[in-house]
C-alpha distance (Angstrom), angle and dihedral (degrees) to the residues before:
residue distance angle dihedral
X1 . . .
X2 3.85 . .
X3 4.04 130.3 .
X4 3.57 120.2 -116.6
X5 4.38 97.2 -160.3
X6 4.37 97.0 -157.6
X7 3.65 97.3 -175.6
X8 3.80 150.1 -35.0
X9 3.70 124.7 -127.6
X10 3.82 111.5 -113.9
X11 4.07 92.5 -133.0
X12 3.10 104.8 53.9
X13 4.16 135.3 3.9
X14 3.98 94.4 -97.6
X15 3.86 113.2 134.3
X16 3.40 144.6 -150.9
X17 3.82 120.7 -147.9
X18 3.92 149.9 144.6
X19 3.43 115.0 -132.9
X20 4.04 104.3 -158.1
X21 3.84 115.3 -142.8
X22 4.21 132.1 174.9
X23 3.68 87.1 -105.5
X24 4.09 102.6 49.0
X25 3.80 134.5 -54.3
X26 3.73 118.0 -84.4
X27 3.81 112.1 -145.9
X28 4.18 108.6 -134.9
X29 3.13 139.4 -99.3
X30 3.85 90.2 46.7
X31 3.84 135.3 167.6
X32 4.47 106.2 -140.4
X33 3.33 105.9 -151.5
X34 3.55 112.5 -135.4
X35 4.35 125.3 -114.7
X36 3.88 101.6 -178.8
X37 3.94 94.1 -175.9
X38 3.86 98.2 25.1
X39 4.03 91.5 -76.7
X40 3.77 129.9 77.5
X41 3.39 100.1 -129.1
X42 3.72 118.1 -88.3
X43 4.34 93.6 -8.1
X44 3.70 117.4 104.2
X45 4.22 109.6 -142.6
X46 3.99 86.7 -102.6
X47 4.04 92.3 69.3
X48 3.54 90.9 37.8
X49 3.91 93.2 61.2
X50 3.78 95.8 29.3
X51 4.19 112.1 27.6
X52 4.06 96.8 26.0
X53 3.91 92.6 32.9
X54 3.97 86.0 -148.6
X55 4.00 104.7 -178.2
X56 4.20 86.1 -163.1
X57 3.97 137.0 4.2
X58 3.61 125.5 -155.2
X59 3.79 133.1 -130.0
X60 4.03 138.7 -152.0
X61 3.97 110.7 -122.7
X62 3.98 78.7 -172.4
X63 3.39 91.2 59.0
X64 4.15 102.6 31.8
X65 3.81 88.6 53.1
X66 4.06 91.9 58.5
X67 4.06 95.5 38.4
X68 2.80 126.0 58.2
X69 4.18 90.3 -19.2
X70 3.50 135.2 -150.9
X71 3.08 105.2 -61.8
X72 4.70 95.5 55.8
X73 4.09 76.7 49.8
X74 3.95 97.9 47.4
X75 3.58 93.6 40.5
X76 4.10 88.5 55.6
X77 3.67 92.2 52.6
X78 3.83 89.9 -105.6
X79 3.70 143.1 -52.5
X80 3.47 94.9 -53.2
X81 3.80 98.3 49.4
X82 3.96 89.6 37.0
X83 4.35 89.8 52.3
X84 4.07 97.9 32.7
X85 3.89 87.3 -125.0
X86 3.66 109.2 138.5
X87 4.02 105.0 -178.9
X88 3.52 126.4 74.3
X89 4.09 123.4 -45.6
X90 4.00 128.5 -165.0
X91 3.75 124.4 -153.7
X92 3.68 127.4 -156.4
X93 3.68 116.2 -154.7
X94 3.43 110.7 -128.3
X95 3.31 102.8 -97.0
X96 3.51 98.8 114.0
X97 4.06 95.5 48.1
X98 3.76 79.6 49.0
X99 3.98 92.1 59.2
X100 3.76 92.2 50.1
X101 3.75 89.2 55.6
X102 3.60 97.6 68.7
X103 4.02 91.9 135.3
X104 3.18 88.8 52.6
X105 3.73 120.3 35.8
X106 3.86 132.2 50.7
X107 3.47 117.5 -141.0
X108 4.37 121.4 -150.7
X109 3.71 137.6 156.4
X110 3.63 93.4 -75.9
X111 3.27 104.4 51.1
X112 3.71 146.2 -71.1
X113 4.14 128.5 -57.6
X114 4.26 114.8 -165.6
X115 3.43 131.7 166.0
X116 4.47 111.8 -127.2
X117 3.43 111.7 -111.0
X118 3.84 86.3 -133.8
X119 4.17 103.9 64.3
X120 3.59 102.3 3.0
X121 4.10 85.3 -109.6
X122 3.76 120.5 158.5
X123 3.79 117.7 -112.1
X124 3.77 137.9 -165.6
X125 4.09 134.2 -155.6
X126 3.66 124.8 165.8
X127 3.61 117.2 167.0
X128 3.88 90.9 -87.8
X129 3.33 93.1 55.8
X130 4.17 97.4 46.4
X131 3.82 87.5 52.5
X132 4.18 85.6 50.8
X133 3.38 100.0 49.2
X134 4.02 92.0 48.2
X135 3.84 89.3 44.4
X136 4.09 82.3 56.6
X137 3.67 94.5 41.1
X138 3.77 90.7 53.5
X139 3.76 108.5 -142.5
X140 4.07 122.2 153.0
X141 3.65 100.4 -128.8
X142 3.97 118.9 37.4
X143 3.54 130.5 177.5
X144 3.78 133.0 -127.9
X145 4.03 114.8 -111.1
X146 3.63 108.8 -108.5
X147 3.66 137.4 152.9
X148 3.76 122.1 -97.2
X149 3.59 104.7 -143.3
X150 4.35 107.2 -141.0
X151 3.99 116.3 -120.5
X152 3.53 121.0 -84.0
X153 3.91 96.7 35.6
X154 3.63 129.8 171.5
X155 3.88 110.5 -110.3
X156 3.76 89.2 -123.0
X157 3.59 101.7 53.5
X158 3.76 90.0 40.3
X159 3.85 85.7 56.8
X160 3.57 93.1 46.6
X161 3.64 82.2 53.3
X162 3.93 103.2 52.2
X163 3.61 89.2 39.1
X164 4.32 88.6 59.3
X165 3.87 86.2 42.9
X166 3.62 96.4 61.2
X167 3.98 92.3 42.1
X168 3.97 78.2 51.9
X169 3.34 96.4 49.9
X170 4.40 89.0 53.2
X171 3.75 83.3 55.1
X172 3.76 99.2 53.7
X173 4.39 96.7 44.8
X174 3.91 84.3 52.0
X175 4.36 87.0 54.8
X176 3.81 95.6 35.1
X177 4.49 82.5 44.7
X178 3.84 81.8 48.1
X179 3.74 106.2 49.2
X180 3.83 140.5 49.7
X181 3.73 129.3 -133.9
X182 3.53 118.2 -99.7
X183 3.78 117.5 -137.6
X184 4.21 105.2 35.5
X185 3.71 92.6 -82.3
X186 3.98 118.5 113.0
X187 3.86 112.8 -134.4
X188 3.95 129.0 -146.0
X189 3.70 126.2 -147.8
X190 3.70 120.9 -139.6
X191 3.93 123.5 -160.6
X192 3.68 120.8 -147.9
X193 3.81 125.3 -143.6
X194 3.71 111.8 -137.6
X195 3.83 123.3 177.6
X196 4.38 97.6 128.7
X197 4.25 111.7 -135.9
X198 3.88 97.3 -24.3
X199 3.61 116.8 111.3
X200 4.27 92.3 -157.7
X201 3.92 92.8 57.6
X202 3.68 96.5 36.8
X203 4.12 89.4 54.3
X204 3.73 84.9 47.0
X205 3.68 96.5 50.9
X206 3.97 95.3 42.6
X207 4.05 91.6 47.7
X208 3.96 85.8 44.0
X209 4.62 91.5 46.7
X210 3.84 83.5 42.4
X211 3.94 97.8 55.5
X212 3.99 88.1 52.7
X213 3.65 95.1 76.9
X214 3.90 96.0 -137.5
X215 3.92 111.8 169.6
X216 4.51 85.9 -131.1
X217 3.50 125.7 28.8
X218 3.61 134.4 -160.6
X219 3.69 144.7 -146.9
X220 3.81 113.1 -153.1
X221 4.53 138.5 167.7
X222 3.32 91.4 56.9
X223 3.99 131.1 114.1
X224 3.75 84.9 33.7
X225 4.15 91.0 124.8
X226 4.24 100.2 -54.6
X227 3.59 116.7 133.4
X228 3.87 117.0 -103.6
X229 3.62 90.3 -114.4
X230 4.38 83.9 65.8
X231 4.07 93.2 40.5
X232 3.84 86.6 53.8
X233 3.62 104.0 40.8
X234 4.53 88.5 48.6
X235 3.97 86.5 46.7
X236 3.54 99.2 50.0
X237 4.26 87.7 45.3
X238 3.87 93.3 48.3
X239 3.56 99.9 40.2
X240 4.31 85.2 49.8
X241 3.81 85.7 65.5
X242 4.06 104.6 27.5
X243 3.65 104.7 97.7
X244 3.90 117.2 -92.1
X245 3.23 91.1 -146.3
X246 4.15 97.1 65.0
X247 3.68 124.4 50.9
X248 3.71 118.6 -96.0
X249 3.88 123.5 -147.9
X250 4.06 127.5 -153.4
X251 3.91 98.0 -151.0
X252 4.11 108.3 -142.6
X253 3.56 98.9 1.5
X254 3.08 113.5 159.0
X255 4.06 151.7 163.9
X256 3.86 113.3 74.9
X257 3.65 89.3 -107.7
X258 3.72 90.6 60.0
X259 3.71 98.3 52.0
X260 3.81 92.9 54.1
X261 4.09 91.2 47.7
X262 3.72 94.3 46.5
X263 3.55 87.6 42.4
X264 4.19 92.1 65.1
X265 3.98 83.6 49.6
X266 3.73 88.0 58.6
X267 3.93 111.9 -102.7
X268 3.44 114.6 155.2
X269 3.87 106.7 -169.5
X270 3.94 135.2 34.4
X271 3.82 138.6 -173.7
X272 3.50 129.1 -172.4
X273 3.93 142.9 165.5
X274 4.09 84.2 -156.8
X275 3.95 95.6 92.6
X276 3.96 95.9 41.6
X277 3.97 92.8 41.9
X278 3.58 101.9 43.2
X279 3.79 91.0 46.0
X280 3.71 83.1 58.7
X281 3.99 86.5 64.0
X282 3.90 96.3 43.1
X283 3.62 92.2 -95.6
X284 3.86 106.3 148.2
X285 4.29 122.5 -175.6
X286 3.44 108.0 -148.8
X287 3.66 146.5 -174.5
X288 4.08 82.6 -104.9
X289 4.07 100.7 41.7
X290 3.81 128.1 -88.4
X291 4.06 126.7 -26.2
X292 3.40 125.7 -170.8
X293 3.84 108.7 -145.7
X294 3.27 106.1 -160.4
X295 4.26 93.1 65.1
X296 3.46 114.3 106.5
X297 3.72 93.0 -116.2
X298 3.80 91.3 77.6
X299 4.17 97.4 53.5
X300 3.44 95.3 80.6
X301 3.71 95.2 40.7
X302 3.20 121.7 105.7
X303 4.04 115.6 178.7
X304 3.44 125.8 109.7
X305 4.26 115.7 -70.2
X306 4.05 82.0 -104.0
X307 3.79 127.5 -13.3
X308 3.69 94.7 -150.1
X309 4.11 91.1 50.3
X310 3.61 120.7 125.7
X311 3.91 103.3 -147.4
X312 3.80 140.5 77.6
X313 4.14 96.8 -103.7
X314 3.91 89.8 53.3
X315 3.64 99.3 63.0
X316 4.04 95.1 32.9
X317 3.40 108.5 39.9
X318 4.02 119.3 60.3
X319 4.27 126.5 -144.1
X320 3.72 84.7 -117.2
X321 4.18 89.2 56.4
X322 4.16 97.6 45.2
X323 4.46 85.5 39.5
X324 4.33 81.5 55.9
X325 4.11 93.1 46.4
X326 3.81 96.6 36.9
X327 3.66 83.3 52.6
X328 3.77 96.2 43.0
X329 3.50 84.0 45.5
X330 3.76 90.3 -130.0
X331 4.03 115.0 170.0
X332 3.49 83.5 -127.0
X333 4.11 92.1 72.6
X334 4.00 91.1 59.0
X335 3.69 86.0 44.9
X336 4.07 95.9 61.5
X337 3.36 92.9 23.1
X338 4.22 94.2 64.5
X339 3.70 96.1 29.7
X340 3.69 90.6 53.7
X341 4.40 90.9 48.0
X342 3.35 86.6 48.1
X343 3.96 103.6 54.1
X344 4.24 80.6 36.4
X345 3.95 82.8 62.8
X346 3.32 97.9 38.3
X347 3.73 102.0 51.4
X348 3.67 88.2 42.5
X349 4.09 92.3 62.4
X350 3.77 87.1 35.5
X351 3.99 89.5 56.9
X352 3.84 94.8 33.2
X353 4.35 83.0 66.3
X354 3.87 90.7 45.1
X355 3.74 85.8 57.3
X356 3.93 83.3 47.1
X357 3.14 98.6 59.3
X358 4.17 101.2 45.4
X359 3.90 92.3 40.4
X360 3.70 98.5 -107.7
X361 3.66 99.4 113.8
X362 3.71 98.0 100.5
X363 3.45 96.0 59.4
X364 3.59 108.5 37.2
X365 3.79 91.1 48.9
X366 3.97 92.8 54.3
X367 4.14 79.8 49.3
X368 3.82 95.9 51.3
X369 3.84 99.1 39.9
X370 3.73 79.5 67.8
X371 3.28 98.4 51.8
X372 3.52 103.2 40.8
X373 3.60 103.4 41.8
X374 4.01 89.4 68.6
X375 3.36 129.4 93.8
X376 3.97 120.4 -128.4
């Protein structure tokens, strides 16, 4: 995998880039959206590629391990063989999944023992065995297994924290340097710079993730409950001492206002259950801000679910159709309503780089925070 940076918009430090993979380049910045279980929910792969136009998807080792395991996944010839997707695919280590097991898991220098959710069975993952497990799951970017530290967090402990990270992160470059990928497909490793809200340890951890060399890099603990003035003010300080030269990656991140504002910091890549999830609740982003479709305001509506969208569902399907299903709770409803936050995510990263690229970023992003940060 290597990063191709194609330019940098003079007003701001957003980029556009193509970060070249086995499986397809992905043109930067880019929203991944995000297939816990090896399926984002309610999409088959076909409206992924051709409705969402997703360039990559992510996948849960936490999750993959417990169902339907290594050896369903293995016996496929990998994730991509196992799902039928044949673009790019990111996988997070488990660290995260790890963090919001704290009744149930222990964490130590080794590594980190949990009990699945599903059985009540007790686990294990050290950082030898995250970088195994994504070796057998097959994806082309995997991430190093750290801990996310929760929000608020003593200083101390979330020292302690960054400080086991980074001896983490030692462990997994010696197993990725040790083993081969699987299925024909090379694999990158991406570090993650921890270090919560405080400016010291997130310097530290940057200059520390930086040092390593890694081809990717990521930035991960935050959207776990700070405010958006703290999420800005660590992205803007890691991303000032990442290298410009490799792509950088806001883990979990998040509403469409915060992709465009993290964006003019210089973040390249973005995951996030938030489209997928709130669709789930008749949450829609659109190209005028937020709608709730199950008010009564939308059941006599009958326009198009946005007249600026990109994908099939926005110019067929009407708000006054989607408020019916969501209220008839038909499948259907979480259908539209994902596909259609998806492509709305999408597009917007997609157009975010076309502005990029002819040096109108700047200004259409201050316009469209507006806009999209209201509620309708």
């Amino acid at each position: 995998m290597h990063f191709e940076l194609k330019h940098t918009d003079p007003q701001s430090k957003a980029r556009a880039g193509l970060v070249h993979t086995d499986h397809g380049t992905i043109e930067t910045p880019i929203f991944m959206p995000v297939g816990t279980q090896g399926t984002v929910k309610g999409v088959h792969q076909q409206e992924l590629r051709d409705d969402v136009e997703a360039q990559i998807i992510l996948g849960n080792t936490f999750h993959l391990y417990l169902r339907p395991g290594l050896d369903v996944i293995e016996g496929a010839g990998g994730l991509h063989q196992f799902i039928g997707w044949e673009r790019p695919i990111l996988t997070d280590s488990g660290g995260y999944q790890v963090y919001s097991l704290a009744t149930s898991r222990k964490i130590t220098e080794e590594g980190v023992r949990f009990q699945s959710h599903h059985d009540g069975s007790y686990h294990f993952f050290s950082p030898e065995r995250a970088i195994d497990i994504q070796r057998t799951i097959g994806a082309d970017i995997i991430m190093a297994f750290d801990e996310c530290t929760p929000y608020p967090c003593d200083y101390n402990y979330a020292k302690r924290s960054m400080h086991m990270t980074h001896r983490w992160l030692k462990r997994c470059i010696t197993q990725m340097d040790a083993t081969e990928p699987k299925y024909g497909y090379s694999q990158a490793l991406f570090p993650i710079v921890q270090g919560s809200v405080y400016p010291d340890l997130r310097k530290e951890s940057a200059e520390f993730i930086a040092e390593q060399g890694a081809v990717g890099n990521a930035i991960g603990g935050l959207s776990v409950g700070e405010p958006d003035e703290d999420l800005y003010s660590m992205t803007d300080l890691v991303c000032s001492i990442l290298p410009a030269d490799k792509p950088r990656y806001l883990m979990g991140v998040g509403t469409p206002v915060n992709l465009l504002e993290s964006i003019a910091m210089g973040v390249d890549m973005f995951d996030c259950v938030m489209p997928s999830r709130n669709a789930r609740h008749g949450m829609l982003f659109t190209s005028e801000g937020t709608i709730n479709i199950k008010n009564q305001k939308w059941k006599m509506d009958f326009s198009p679910l946005d007249i600026n969208g990109t994908a099939y569902v926005d110019q067929v399907y009407t708000k006054a159709y989607l408020h019916h299903l969501i209220k008839a709770k038909e499948n259907l409803a979480i259908q539209i309503a994902t596909i259609h936050n998806l492509a709305f995510y999408l597009a917007l990263v997609k157009e975010a780089r076309r502005r990029i690229l002819d040096g109108t970023f700047r200004t259409w992003k201050d316009e469209q925070v507006k806009k999209l940060g209201r509620r309708i």
